[in-house]
Structure formats: C-alpha cells, structure tokens
C-alpha positions as CSV (number, residue, x, y, z in Angstrom):
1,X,0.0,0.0,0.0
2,X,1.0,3.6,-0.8
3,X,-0.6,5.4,1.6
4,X,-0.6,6.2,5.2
5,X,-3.1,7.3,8.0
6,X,-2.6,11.3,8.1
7,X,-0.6,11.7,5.3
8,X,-1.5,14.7,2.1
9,X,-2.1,12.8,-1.3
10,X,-3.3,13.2,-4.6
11,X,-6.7,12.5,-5.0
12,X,-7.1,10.2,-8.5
13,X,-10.2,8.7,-8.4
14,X,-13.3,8.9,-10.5
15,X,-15.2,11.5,-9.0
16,X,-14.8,14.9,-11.2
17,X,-15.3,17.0,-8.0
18,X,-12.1,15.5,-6.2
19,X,-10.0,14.5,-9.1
20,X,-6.4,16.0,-8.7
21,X,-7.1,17.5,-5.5
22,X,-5.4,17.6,-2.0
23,X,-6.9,15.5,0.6
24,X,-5.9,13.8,3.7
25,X,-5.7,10.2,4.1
26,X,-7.9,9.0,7.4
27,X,-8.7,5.6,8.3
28,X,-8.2,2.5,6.6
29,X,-11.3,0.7,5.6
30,X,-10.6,-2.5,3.4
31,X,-12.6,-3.8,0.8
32,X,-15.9,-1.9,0.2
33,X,-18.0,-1.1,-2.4
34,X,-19.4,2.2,-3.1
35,X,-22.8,4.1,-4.0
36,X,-21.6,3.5,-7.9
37,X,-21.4,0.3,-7.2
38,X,-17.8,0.2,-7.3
39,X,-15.3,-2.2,-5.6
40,X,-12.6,-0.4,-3.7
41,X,-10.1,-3.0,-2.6
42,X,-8.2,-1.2,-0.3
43,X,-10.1,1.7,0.1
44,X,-9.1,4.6,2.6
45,X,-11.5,7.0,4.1
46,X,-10.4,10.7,2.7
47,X,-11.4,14.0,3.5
48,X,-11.1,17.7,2.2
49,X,-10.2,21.2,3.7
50,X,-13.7,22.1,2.2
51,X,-15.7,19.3,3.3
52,X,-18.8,19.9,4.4
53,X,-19.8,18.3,8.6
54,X,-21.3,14.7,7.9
55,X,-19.6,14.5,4.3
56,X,-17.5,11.0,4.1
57,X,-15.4,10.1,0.9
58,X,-13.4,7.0,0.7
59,X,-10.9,6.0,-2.6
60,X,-8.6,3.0,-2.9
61,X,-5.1,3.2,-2.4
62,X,-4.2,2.6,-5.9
63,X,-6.0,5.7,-6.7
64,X,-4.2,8.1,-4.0
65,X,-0.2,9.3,-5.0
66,X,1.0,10.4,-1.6
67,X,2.7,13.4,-1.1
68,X,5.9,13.1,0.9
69,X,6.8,15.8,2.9
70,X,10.6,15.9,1.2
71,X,8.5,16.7,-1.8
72,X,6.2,19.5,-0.5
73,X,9.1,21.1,0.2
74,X,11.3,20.9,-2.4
75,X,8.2,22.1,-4.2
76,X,8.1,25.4,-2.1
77,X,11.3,25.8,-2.3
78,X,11.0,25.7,-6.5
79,X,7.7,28.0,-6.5
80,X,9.5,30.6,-4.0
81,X,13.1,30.5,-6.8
82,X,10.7,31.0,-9.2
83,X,8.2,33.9,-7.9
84,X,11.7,35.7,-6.5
C-alpha cells in the first residue's frame, strides 16, 4: 500500500469533484463497495479542507499518489526560486 493514516495525497479517483485535488488520508477501511457500485479493494476514508460536517469520501489506495513531505518542500522551495 501507498498510503498512510494522516498523510496529504493526490486524490485520482473517478469523481470529477475530487479529481487532482489535496486530501488527507484517514482511516483505513478495506474492501468496500461504493454508491456506484464500485469495488474499492483497499479503500481509505479521505477528507477535504472544504468538506462539508457529515460529508465521508473513501478511494482506494491505488487511486491516492501520496505526497511526501521531502516533496512538498522541495516544491516550495522551487515555487519561492521562481516567484523571487
């Protein structure tokens, strides 16, 4: 598995409204299928800085690129070189 409990990742799943954005990576829930009718096989139970109380989203791990904090950094570090 990719991911980790509490960690920032790339959201790439099928749902237009999430896709490409920045979530956080919560519990992990298994197997489980979704309203679509989907199977998730490992999914992980994600949420969003604009989430809405009550709102739950889960995605499976394949579809989640973790962001390592190394990276988030180096990334500030080349938007701050390049906005100087």
């Amino acid at each position: 598995m990719r991911c980790k409990t509490g960690e920032l990742a790339y959201d790439l799943g099928s749902n237009p409204r999430h896709y490409g954005r920045i979530c956080t990576v919560g519990e992990y829930r298994g197997p489980c299928r979704v309203i679509d009718g989907r199977e998730l096989p490992n999914a992980w139970q994600i949420t969003f800085s604009d989430d809405k109380p009550g709102e739950e989203w889960v995605e499976d791990d394949s579809r989640l690129l973790p962001i390592r904090p190394g990276e988030l950094e180096e990334t500030e570090n080349k938007e701050a070189t390049w906005t100087a």
